[in-house]
N, C-alpha and C positions, 0 to 999 in steps of 0.2 A: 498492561498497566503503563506501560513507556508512552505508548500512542496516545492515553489519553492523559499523560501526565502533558505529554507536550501539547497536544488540542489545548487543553485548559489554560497552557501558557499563552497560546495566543489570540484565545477568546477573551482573553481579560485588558487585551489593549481595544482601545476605543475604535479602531480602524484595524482591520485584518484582509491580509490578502485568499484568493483560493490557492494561491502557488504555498501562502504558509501553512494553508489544513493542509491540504495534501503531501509538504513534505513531513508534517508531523506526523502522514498516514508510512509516509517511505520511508524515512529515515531508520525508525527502529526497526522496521522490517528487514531493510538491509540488513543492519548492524546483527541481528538475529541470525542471518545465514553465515554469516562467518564465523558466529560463535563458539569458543572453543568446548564451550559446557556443556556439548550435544544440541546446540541451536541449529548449528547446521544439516547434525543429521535428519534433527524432525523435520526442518524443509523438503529436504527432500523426499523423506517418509510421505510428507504433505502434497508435496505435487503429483510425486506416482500416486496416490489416491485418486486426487482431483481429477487425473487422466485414465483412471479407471474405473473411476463413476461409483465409487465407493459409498454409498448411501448415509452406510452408519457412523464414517467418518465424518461427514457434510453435516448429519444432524449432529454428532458432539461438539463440533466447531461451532456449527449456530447455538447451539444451546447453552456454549459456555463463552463465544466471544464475539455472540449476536449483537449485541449491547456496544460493542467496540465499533462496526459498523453502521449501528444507529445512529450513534452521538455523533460518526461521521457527519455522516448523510443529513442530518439538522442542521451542522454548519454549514456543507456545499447550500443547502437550500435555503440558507438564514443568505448567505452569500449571494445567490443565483434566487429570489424567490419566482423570477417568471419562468424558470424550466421545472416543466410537469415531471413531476412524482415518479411519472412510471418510469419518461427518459431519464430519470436520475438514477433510479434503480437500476434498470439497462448497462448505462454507463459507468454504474459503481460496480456491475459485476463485471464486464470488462476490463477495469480496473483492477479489480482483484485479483482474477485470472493473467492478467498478463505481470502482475507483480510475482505471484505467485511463481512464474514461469523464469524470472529474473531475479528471483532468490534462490534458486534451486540452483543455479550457475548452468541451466542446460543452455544458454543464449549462446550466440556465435561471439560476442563480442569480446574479447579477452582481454585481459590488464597487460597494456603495456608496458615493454622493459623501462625499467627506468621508473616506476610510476609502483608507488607502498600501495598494498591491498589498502589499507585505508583510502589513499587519494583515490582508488580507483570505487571504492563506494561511493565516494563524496559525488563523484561525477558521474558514475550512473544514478544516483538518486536525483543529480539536479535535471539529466536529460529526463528520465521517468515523469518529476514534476511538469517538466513542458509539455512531453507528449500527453499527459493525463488532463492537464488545464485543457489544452488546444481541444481536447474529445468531450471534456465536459464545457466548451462555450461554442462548438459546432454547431451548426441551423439545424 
């Protein structure tokens, strides 16, 4: 509901970037891992599935936040309409998977001293956004 409260925010300016879908794809995600209301345990519940090829887990997630994805995938393509359907797909599931990998906190990259779990969201969400533009504007 967060992801596409914020899509909606910034569909409704007349000009929109792909760095702002996608951080309205990363931001709440983040913010979900650290959650203290059990958001972070189900990431991680979330990723060890994904890395176990858990079937039935994959279909209750599409079946219930399919939809979440989609409305994505309209904007990158409303955004990008000359990259083909299928590299979109490709590249949004790469996307997800490596988000998915980067909510769980198994990454090597760790919060710096000095630096509030928050800031340290804020900046891996905004390298996330780069690295994810730069893959979906790739030849």
């Amino acid at each position: 509901e967060e992801r596409l409260t914020a899509l909606a925010t910034v569909l409704r300016q007349s000009k929109f970037t792909l760095e702002e879908v996608l951080g309205a794809f990363v931001r709440p995600a983040l913010a979900l891992s650290m959650a203290d209301d059990g958001g972070a345990g189900f990431v991680r519940v979330l990723a060890r599935a994904y890395a176990e090829h858990d079937q039935s887990l994959r279909k209750f997630l599409s079946d219930n936040y399919g939809h979440v994805l989609k409305a994505f995938s309209s904007a990158i393509h409303e955004h990008m309409p000359n990259l083909d359907k299928e590299d979109l797909y490709w590249r949004l599931d790469f996307i997800s998977g490596a988000l998915t990998y980067a909510m769980s906190e198994f990454g090597v990259v760790r919060r710096p001293a000095g630096r509030t779990e928050d800031e340290h969201r804020r900046h891996a969400a905004r390298e996330f956004v780069r690295f994810a533009s730069a893959g979906l504007r790739a030849p």
